[in-house]
matplotlib code that plots the C-alpha trace (Angstrom):
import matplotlib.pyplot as plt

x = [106.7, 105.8, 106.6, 104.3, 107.4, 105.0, 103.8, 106.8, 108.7, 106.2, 106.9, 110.9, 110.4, 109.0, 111.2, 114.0, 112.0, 113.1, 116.7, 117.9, 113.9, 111.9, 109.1, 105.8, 104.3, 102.1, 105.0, 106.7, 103.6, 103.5, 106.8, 106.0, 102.9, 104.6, 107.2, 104.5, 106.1, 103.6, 105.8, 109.1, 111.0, 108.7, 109.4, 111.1, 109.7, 111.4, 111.1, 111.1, 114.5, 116.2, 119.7, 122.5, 124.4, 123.0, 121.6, 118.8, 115.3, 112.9, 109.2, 107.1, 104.2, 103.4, 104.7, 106.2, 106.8, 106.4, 106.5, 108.3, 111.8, 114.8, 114.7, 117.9, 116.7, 113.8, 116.0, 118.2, 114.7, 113.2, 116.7, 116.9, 113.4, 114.2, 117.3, 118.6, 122.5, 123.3, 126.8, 126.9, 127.7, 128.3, 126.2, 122.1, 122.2, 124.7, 123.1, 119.5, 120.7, 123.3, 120.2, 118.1, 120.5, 120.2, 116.7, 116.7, 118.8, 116.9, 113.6, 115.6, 115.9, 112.8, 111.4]
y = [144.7, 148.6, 150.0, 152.6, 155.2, 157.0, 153.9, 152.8, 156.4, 156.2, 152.4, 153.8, 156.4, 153.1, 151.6, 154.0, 153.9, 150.6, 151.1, 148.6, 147.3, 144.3, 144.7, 142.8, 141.0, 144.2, 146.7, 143.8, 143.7, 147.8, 148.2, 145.0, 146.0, 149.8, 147.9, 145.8, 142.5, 139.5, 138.2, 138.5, 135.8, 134.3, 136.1, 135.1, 134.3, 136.8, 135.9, 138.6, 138.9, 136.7, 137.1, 138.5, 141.9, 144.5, 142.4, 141.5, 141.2, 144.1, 143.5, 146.3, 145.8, 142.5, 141.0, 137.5, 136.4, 138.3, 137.4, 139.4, 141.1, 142.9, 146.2, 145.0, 141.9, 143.0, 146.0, 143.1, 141.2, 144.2, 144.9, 141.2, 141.0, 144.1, 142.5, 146.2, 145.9, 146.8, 146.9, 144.3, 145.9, 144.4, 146.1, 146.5, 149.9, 150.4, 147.7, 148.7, 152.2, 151.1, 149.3, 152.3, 154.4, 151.9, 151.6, 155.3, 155.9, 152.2, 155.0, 158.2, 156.1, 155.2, 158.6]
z = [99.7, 99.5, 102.6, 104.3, 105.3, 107.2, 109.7, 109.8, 111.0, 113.5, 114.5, 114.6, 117.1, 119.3, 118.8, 120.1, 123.4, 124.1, 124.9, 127.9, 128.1, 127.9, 125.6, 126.2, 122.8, 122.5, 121.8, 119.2, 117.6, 117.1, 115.9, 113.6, 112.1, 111.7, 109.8, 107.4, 109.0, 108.7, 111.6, 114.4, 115.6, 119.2, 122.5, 125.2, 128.9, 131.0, 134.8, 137.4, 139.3, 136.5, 136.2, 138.3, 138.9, 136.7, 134.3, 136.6, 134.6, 136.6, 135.6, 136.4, 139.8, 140.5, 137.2, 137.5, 133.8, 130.7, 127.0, 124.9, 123.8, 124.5, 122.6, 120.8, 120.0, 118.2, 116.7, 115.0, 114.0, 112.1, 110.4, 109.4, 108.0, 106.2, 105.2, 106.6, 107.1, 110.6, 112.6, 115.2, 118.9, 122.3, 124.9, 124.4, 124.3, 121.5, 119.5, 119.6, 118.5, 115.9, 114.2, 114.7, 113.2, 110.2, 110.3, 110.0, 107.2, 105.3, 105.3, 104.3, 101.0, 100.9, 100.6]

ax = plt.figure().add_subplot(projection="3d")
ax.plot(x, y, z, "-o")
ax.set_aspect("equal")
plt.show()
């Protein structure tokens, strides 16, 4: 696979928007494309008010459900497709951006 560095820069910078968020099937499906990914692992059905303490699932208006990802998660899916090494973390945030920082230096080689 030749990778378009340039789409997929752009597809990175997405991607770091999505720390601590659920993203809709749209958003998976710009950072896969940027990536050149035929596909990601399905979504998840997210369910407003899901979940307790701080880990409560908040869908934006009058959402009830949404399909989609946590920012991690589809962090971790690009890496794997790309078959991109990445350090495994505990919390969301650290993950998502422990994969981005992989992701980032993956393209700095690709030059």
């Amino acid at each position: 696979m030749r990778l378009d560095t340039k789409k997929a820069r752009e597809a990175l910078a997405v991607l770091r928007t999505f720390d601590h968020a659920i993203v809709d099937m749209e958003g998976v499906n710009v950072v896969r494309e940027g990536f050149g990914l035929p596909r990601l692992e399905r979504g998840e059905t997210f369910k407003d008010g899901e979940g307790d303490g701080k880990n409560r699932v908040t869908l934006n208006g009058d959402q009830k459900t949404m399909e989609g990802m946590g920012g991690h998660d589809l962090a971790l899916a690009v890496c794997s497709e790309l078959r991109v090494p990445c350090a495994e973390k505990h919390g969301r945030g650290s993950q998502l951006w422990a994969c981005v920082e992989a992701l980032q230096g993956f393209l700095d080689r690709e030059k």
